[in-house]
C-alpha positions, 0 to 999 in steps of 0.5 A: 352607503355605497363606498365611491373613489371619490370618498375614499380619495378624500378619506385618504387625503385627511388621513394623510394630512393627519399623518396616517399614511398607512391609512391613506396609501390603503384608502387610494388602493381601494379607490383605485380597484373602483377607478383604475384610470382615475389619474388623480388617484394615481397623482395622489396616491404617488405624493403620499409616497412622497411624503413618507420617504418611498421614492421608487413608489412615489415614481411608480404611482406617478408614472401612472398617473402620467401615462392616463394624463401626460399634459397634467402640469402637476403630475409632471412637475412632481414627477420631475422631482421625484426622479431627481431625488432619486438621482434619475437626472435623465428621466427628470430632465425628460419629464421638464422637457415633456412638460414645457412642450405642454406649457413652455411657460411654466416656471417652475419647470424652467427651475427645475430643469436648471436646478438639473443642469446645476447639479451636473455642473452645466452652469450656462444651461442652468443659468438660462433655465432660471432666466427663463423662470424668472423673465415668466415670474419675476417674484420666484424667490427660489428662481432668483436664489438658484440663478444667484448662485448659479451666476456665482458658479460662472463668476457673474458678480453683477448677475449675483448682486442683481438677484440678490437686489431684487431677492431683498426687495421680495423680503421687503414686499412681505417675502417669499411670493412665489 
């Protein structure tokens, strides 16, 4: 049998699901020698990093995968996040604003970008990113959750209770629906 990217890619990936990382990361390697410009390989290659705790290669891989693909919503948002949690703010705050060029209405960009612009205290920019995300997906729970406390931070009492209205009727309607 001839080994394919694609097979090893799916090899990888029950491999990573079953917990065996080394396997997996060693699969999308391999995979990658056969399709080098497989972005999807790259993505993938980059989340299994990302789960086991290696950010810097997490944000390598998908760094790659971007520059084969830069309008993928998915990559871009994963790499979003993997520069924020690597405290890279700027790099995420670009790969957001790359990625709503591509889709400005993709909520969870717009969270992201505000869940960045909380964290470095710039509340208005924040509460209006989680507008954003929530005027596109009025069910996005942690939108909602995010804009609560933001509003909090801005002293916006009736803003804070609105979310938290709206926040207790997604629980009642079967939780979170994002």
């Amino acid at each position: 049998m001839r080994e394919t990217a694609e097979h090893l890619n799916n090899q990888a990936i029950s491999l990573a699901a079953q917990g065996e990382f080394s396997d997996a990361i060693a699969c999308f390697k391999r995979a990658i020698t056969i399709e080098s410009a497989n972005y999807l390989l790259w993505f993938n290659l980059g989340v299994t990093y990302r789960d086991i705790g290696d950010l810097k290669k997490a944000k390598d891989a998908l760094r790659k995968a971007y520059q084969i693909n830069d309008e993928d919503e998915e990559t871009i948002e994963t790499l979003a996040l993997v520069c924020y949690n690597l405290h890279q703010l700027d790099d995420a705050l670009m790969y957001c604003a790359e990625g709503l060029d591509c889709n400005p209405e993709n909520p969870h960009l717009w969270n992201t970008m505000g869940v960045i612009y909380f964290k470095r205290d710039s509340y208005e920019n924040a509460a209006e990113a989680f507008e954003h995300a929530v005027s596109l997906n009025p069910y996005y729970y942690d939108a909602l959750y995010n804009l609560r406390d933001t509003y909090e931070a801005l002293g916006n009492k009736t803003g804070m209770a609105e979310c938290t209205l709206r926040m207790r009727e997604i629980e009642r309607q079967g939780g979170n629906l994002r």
